[in-house]
N, C-alpha and C positions, 0 to 999 in steps of 0.2 A: 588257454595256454597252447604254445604250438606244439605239436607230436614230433618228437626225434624221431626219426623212422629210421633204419638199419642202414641206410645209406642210399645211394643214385639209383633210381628204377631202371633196369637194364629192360631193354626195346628189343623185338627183333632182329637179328642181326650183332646184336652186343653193345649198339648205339645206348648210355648213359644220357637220363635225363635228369631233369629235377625234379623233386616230389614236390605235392603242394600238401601245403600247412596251412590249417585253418587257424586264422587269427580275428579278433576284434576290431575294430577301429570303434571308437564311445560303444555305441549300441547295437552296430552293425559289423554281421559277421560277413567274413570275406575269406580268398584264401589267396595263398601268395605263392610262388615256385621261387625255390629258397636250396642254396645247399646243404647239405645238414648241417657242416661248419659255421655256415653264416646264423644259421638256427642256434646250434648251439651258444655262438658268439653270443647275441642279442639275447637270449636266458641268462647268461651268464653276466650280462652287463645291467640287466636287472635287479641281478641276484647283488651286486655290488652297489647298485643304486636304493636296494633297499624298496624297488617300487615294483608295482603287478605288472605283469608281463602286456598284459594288454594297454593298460596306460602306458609303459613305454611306446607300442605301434604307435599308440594314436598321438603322442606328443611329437615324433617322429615325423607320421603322418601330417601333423597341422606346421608342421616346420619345412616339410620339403618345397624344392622349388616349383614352380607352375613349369607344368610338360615334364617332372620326372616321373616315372612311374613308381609305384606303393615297392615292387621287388628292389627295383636299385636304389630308393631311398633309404631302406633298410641295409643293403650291406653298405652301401658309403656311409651311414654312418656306424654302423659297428667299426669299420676300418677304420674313418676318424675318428672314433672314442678311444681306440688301442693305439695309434698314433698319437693321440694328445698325451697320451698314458704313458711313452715309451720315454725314457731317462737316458741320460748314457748314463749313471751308477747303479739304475734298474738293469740296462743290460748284459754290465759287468758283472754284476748278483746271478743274473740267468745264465751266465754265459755263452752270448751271444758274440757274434763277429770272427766263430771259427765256425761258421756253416757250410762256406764253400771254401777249401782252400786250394791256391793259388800253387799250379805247379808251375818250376822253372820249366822252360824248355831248352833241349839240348840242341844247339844249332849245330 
């Protein structure tokens, strides 16, 4: 299972990086620099899939394209799993689509 860690590793200087999270791939362990959001995301899509955290990576992993790499396979698809996911009567229910709003301007 990957480790949530408290958020971005702050660098000398205050420069934020990513932390790495040790994960699975079948039997081999590996680690990946991940946001913690993107971490949490892919637990979390787990958790709704009902399957091990690590057979997620690796079903992931056996599905990504040739030349992505293991980090970006993982958030594209947490991103497309939430995107396939999103409804417009799911985001009526959340109440989404007042996040930014839109000021007149006075000319």
């Amino acid at each position: 299972m990957a480790r949530l860690r408290s958020g971005y590793i702050v660098a000398k200087g205050g420069k934020k990086t990513l932390p790495s999270f040790n994960i699975r791939i079948g039997k081999h362990r590996t680690s990946v620099r991940l946001s913690p959001v993107a971490a949490y995301a892919v637990e979390q899509i787990a958790d709704r899939e009902r399957c091990e955290l690590n057979d997620l990576y690796s079903h992931i992993d056996q599905t990504k394209e040739k030349g992505v790499s293991r980090a970006t396979a993982i958030r594209d698809f947490a991103l497309g799993y939430f995107m396939d996911a999103a409804t417009e009567p799911g985001h009526r229910r959340a109440g989404h689509g007042r996040l930014i709003k839109k000021r007149k301007r006075n000319s």
